[in-house]
C-alpha positions in Angstrom: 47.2 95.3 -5.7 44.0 97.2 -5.0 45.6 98.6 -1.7 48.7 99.8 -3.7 45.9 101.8 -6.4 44.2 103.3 -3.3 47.5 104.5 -2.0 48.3 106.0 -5.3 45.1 107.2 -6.0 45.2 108.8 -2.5 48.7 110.7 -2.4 48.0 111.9 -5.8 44.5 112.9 -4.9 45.9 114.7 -1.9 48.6 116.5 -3.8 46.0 117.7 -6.7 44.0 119.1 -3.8 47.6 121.3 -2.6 48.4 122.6 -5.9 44.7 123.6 -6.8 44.2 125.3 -3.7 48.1 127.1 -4.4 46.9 128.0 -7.8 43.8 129.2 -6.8 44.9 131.8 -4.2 48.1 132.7 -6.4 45.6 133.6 -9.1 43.2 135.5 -6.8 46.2 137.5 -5.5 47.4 138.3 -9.1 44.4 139.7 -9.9 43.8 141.4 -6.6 47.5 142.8 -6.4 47.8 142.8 -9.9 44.9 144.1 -11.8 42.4 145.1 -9.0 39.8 142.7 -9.5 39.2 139.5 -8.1 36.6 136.5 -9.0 34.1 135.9 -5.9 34.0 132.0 -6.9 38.0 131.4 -5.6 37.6 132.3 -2.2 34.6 129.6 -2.0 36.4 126.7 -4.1 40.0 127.5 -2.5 38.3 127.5 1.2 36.3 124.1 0.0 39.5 122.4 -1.7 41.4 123.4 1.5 38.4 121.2 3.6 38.6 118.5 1.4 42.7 118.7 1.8 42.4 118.8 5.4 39.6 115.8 6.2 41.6 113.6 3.5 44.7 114.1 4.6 43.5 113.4 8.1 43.1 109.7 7.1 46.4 110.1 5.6 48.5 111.3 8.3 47.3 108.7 10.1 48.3 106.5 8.0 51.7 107.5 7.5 52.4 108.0 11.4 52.0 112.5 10.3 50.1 113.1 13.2 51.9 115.0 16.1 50.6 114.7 20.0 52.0 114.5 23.5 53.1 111.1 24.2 55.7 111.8 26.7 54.1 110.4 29.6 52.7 107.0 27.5 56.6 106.3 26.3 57.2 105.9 30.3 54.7 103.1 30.5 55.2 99.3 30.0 54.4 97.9 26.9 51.3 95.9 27.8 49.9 99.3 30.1 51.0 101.4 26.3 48.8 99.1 24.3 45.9 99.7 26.7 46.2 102.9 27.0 46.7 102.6 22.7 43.4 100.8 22.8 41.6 103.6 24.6 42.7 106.1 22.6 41.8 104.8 18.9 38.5 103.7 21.0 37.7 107.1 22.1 39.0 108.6 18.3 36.5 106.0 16.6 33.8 107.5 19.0 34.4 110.9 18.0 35.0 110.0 14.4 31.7 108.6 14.7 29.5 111.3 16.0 31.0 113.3 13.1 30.7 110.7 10.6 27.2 110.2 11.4 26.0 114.5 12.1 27.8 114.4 8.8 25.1 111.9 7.2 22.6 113.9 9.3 24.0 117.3 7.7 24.6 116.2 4.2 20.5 114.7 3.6 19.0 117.9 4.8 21.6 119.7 2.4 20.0 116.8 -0.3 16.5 117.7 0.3 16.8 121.5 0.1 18.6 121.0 -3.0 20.6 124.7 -2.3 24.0 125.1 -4.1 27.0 126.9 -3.1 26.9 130.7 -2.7 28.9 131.7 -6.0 29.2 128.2 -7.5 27.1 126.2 -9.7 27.3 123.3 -7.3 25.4 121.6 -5.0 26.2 122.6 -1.7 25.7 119.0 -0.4 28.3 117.4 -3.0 30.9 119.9 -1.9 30.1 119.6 1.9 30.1 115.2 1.3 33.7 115.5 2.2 32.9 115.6 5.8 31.5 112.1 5.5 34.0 110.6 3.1 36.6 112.3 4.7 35.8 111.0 8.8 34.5 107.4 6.8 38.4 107.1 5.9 39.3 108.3 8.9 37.1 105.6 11.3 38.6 102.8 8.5 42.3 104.0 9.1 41.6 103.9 12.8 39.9 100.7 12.7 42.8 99.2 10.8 45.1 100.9 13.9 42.7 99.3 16.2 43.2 95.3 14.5 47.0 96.3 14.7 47.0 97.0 18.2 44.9 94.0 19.1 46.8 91.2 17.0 50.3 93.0 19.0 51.8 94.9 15.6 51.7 98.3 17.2 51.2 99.6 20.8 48.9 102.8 19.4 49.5 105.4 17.1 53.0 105.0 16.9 53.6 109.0 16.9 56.7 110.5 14.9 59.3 110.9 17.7 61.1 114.3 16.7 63.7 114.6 18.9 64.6 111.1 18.2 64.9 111.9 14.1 66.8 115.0 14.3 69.5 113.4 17.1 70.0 110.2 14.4 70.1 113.1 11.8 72.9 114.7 13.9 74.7 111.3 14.3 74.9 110.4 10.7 76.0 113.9 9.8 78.9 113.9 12.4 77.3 116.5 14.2 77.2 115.2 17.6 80.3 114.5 19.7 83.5 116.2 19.8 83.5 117.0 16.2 82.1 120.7 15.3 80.1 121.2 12.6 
Protein backbone atom coordinates (compact mmCIF):
# COMPACT_ATOMS: atom_id res chain seq x y z
CA UNK A 1 0.00 0.00 0.00
CA UNK A 2 2.69 2.55 0.98
CA UNK A 3 4.63 1.55 -2.37
CA UNK A 4 1.43 2.21 -4.43
CA UNK A 5 1.17 6.09 -2.43
CA UNK A 6 4.87 6.67 -3.35
CA UNK A 7 4.12 5.82 -6.92
CA UNK A 8 1.30 8.14 -6.92
CA UNK A 9 2.75 10.61 -5.04
CA UNK A 10 5.77 10.41 -7.45
CA UNK A 11 4.09 10.52 -11.04
CA UNK A 12 1.92 13.29 -9.86
CA UNK A 13 4.85 15.11 -8.24
CA UNK A 14 6.70 14.71 -11.57
CA UNK A 15 3.79 15.89 -13.65
CA UNK A 16 3.19 19.20 -11.31
CA UNK A 17 6.92 19.85 -11.88
CA UNK A 18 6.11 19.74 -16.09
CA UNK A 19 3.14 21.90 -16.09
CA UNK A 20 4.73 24.50 -13.63
CA UNK A 21 7.71 24.74 -15.47
CA UNK A 22 5.21 25.03 -18.92
CA UNK A 23 3.29 27.65 -17.20
CA UNK A 24 6.06 29.39 -16.08
CA UNK A 25 7.92 30.02 -19.34
CA UNK A 26 4.42 30.45 -21.23
CA UNK A 27 3.80 33.29 -18.88
CA UNK A 28 7.41 34.85 -19.20
CA UNK A 29 6.95 34.76 -22.98
CA UNK A 30 3.51 36.46 -22.77
CA UNK A 31 4.82 39.12 -21.08
CA UNK A 32 8.06 39.26 -22.98
CA UNK A 33 6.30 38.93 -26.50
CA UNK A 34 3.30 40.27 -25.32
CA UNK A 35 3.62 43.26 -23.18
CA UNK A 36 7.50 43.90 -23.08
CA UNK A 37 8.19 43.13 -19.67
CA UNK A 38 9.19 40.20 -17.95
CA UNK A 39 9.61 39.15 -14.09
CA UNK A 40 13.41 38.28 -13.29
CA UNK A 41 12.09 35.57 -10.60
CA UNK A 42 10.73 32.94 -13.63
CA UNK A 43 13.79 32.41 -15.21
CA UNK A 44 15.31 31.27 -11.72
CA UNK A 45 12.17 29.09 -10.46
CA UNK A 46 11.47 27.73 -14.16
CA UNK A 47 15.46 26.74 -14.52
CA UNK A 48 15.15 25.27 -10.64
CA UNK A 49 11.67 23.40 -11.27
CA UNK A 50 13.31 22.06 -14.53
CA UNK A 51 16.35 20.54 -11.99
CA UNK A 52 14.11 19.19 -9.74
CA UNK A 53 12.11 17.62 -13.02
CA UNK A 54 15.13 16.26 -14.31
CA UNK A 55 16.96 14.62 -10.90
CA UNK A 56 13.32 13.15 -10.07
CA UNK A 57 12.49 11.89 -12.93
CA UNK A 58 15.95 10.27 -13.16
CA UNK A 59 14.77 7.87 -10.45
CA UNK A 60 11.74 7.50 -12.37
CA UNK A 61 12.85 6.53 -15.68
CA UNK A 62 14.63 4.11 -14.06
CA UNK A 63 12.08 2.81 -12.69
CA UNK A 64 9.80 2.57 -15.47
CA UNK A 65 12.63 1.00 -17.89
CA UNK A 66 12.60 5.29 -19.68
CA UNK A 67 16.13 5.29 -19.90
CA UNK A 68 17.73 4.85 -23.42
CA UNK A 69 21.49 3.44 -23.91
CA UNK A 70 23.50 1.21 -26.30
CA UNK A 71 22.99 -2.25 -25.43
CA UNK A 72 23.56 -3.73 -28.72
CA UNK A 73 26.57 -5.53 -27.95
CA UNK A 74 25.24 -6.84 -24.19
CA UNK A 75 21.91 -8.44 -26.15
CA UNK A 76 24.69 -10.70 -28.01
CA UNK A 77 25.86 -12.06 -24.71
CA UNK A 78 24.61 -15.19 -22.73
CA UNK A 79 22.35 -14.68 -20.08
CA UNK A 80 24.69 -15.50 -17.10
CA UNK A 81 27.82 -13.13 -18.95
CA UNK A 82 24.44 -10.23 -19.39
CA UNK A 83 23.74 -10.33 -15.66
CA UNK A 84 27.45 -9.78 -14.98
CA UNK A 85 27.94 -7.39 -17.05
CA UNK A 86 24.24 -6.00 -15.49
CA UNK A 87 25.92 -6.21 -12.12
CA UNK A 88 28.85 -4.05 -13.15
CA UNK A 89 26.87 -1.53 -14.56
CA UNK A 90 24.26 -0.72 -11.65
CA UNK A 91 27.77 -1.19 -9.52
CA UNK A 92 29.51 1.41 -11.31
CA UNK A 93 26.00 3.75 -11.55
CA UNK A 94 25.66 3.33 -7.48
CA UNK A 95 29.42 4.53 -7.39
CA UNK A 96 28.70 7.52 -9.35
CA UNK A 97 25.34 8.09 -7.82
CA UNK A 98 27.30 8.09 -4.79
CA UNK A 99 29.97 10.61 -5.22
CA UNK A 100 27.08 12.92 -6.26
CA UNK A 101 24.93 11.96 -3.53
CA UNK A 102 27.49 12.64 -1.04
CA UNK A 103 29.38 16.26 -2.85
CA UNK A 104 25.68 16.85 -2.77
CA UNK A 105 25.60 16.60 1.17
CA UNK A 106 29.03 18.26 1.06
CA UNK A 107 27.40 21.29 -1.19
CA UNK A 108 24.04 21.57 0.45
CA UNK A 109 25.71 22.20 4.46
CA UNK A 110 28.06 24.89 3.29
CA UNK A 111 24.93 26.37 1.41
CA UNK A 112 23.18 25.82 5.23
CA UNK A 113 25.85 27.63 7.04
CA UNK A 114 26.14 30.71 4.74
CA UNK A 115 22.53 30.89 5.02
CA UNK A 116 22.45 32.84 1.27
CA UNK A 117 19.08 32.59 -0.71
CA UNK A 118 18.40 32.57 -4.26
CA UNK A 119 19.35 35.50 -6.51
CA UNK A 120 15.69 36.90 -7.10
CA UNK A 121 13.82 34.59 -4.81
CA UNK A 122 12.97 34.72 -1.16
CA UNK A 123 14.36 31.31 -0.70
CA UNK A 124 17.04 29.63 0.69
CA UNK A 125 19.38 28.71 -1.86
CA UNK A 126 20.23 25.46 -0.02
CA UNK A 127 16.33 24.27 0.10
CA UNK A 128 16.06 24.78 -3.64
CA UNK A 129 19.54 23.19 -4.50
CA UNK A 130 18.42 19.88 -1.70
CA UNK A 131 17.17 18.32 -4.90
CA UNK A 132 20.53 17.15 -5.86
CA UNK A 133 20.53 14.96 -2.76
CA UNK A 134 16.95 13.85 -2.74
CA UNK A 135 17.05 13.55 -6.23
CA UNK A 136 20.55 11.06 -6.57
CA UNK A 137 19.20 9.44 -2.83
CA UNK A 138 16.14 8.09 -5.08
CA UNK A 139 18.19 7.43 -7.66
CA UNK A 140 21.02 5.09 -5.55
CA UNK A 141 17.44 3.39 -3.89
CA UNK A 142 15.99 2.65 -7.49
CA UNK A 143 19.38 1.25 -8.41
CA UNK A 144 19.79 -0.61 -5.36
CA UNK A 145 16.36 -2.18 -5.87
CA UNK A 146 17.74 -3.02 -9.76
CA UNK A 147 20.78 -4.43 -8.11
CA UNK A 148 18.48 -7.06 -5.51
CA UNK A 149 16.67 -7.83 -8.90
CA UNK A 150 19.50 -8.82 -10.68
CA UNK A 151 21.07 -10.86 -7.91
CA UNK A 152 17.86 -12.85 -6.78
CA UNK A 153 17.78 -13.65 -11.14
CA UNK A 154 14.38 -11.25 -11.88
CA UNK A 155 16.24 -9.15 -14.41
CA UNK A 156 19.61 -9.36 -16.20
CA UNK A 157 20.22 -5.34 -15.78
CA UNK A 158 18.51 -2.47 -16.72
CA UNK A 159 16.19 -4.00 -18.97
CA UNK A 160 16.44 -1.02 -21.56
CA UNK A 161 13.30 -0.14 -23.82
CA UNK A 162 14.10 -2.03 -27.09
CA UNK A 163 12.74 0.52 -29.89
CA UNK A 164 13.08 -1.28 -32.86
CA UNK A 165 11.45 -4.14 -31.23
CA UNK A 166 8.11 -1.82 -30.23
CA UNK A 167 7.63 -0.11 -33.34
CA UNK A 168 8.05 -3.69 -35.60
CA UNK A 169 5.15 -5.36 -33.04
CA UNK A 170 3.44 -1.87 -33.61
CA UNK A 171 3.74 -2.55 -37.47
CA UNK A 172 2.56 -6.25 -36.97
CA UNK A 173 -0.56 -5.46 -35.13
CA UNK A 174 -1.49 -2.67 -37.46
CA UNK A 175 -0.99 -4.93 -40.61
CA UNK A 176 1.73 -2.99 -41.68
CA UNK A 177 4.32 -5.46 -42.31
CA UNK A 178 4.13 -8.08 -44.98
CA UNK A 179 2.55 -7.95 -48.32
CA UNK A 180 -0.17 -5.85 -47.31
CA UNK A 181 0.50 -1.85 -47.95
CA UNK A 182 -0.47 0.44 -45.68
Amino acid sequence: MLSRIWAHFEEGFIALLLVAMTLLVFFEVVLRFGFDTGLLWIEELTLHVSGWLVLFGASYGVKVHAHIGVDAVVRLLSAGTRRIVGLVAVALSLLYCGLFLAGGWVYIEKLIKIGIEMEDLPVPKWLAHSVIVIGFALLGLRLLELLWRIVKGQASGFELPDEARKVLDEADRDGLTGDRQP
